[in-house]
C-alpha positions, 0 to 999 in steps of 0.5 A: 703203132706201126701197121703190124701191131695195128694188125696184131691188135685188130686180131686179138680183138677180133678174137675176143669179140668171137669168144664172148659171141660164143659164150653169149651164142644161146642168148643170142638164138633164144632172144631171136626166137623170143624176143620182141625188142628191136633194140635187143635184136639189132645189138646182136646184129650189129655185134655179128655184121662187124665180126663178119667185116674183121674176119674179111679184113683179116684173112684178106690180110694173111692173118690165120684165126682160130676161131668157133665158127666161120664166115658162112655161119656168121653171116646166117646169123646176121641174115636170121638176126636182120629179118628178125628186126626188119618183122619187129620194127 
C-alpha cells in the first residue's frame, strides 16, 4: 500500500469512527452525566482523544473532512470526559 492509499484509508476510518461518535453522541453525554464506571468513562475518552489525534494528522496532511463537529468541540469533550474519570477513580 503506498503513502496516498494509506492516507485514503486513515481518512475513511476516521470518518467512520466520527459517524458511529455521532450516532453514539447522547450516550456518550447521559453516561457522563449518569455514570459511575471508569471503565465506561475512559472508552469514551479514549474514542474521543484518538478522533482528535486523526483529525490533526489529517488536516495537517491536506486531507479535507466532512465531518458533524470540529476539533475545539471534541476536545471539550475529551476535557469533560478525562475530569469525569479522574473524580470517579
Amino acid at each position: 500500500m503506498n503513502f496516498e492509499e494509506k492516507r485514503q484509508y486513515r481518512k475513511i476510518d476516521f470518518e467512520l469512527k466520527m459517524y458511529q461518535l455521532d450516532a453514539d453522541i447522547n450516550t456518550i453525554w447521559k453516561d457522563l452525566d449518569e455514570s459511575i464506571d471508569p471503565k465506561v468513562i475512559k472508552k469514551h475518552f479514549e474514542r474521543v482523544q484518538y478522533l482528535v489525534e486523526t483529525h490533526r494528522e489529517l488536516v495537517m496532511s491536506g486531507i479535507k473532512l466532512d465531518i458533524s463537529y470540529d476539533e475545539g468541540y471534541m476536545l471539550s469533550l475529551a476535557g469533560l470526559l478525562f475530569d469525569r474519570y479522574c473524580e470517579l477513580v
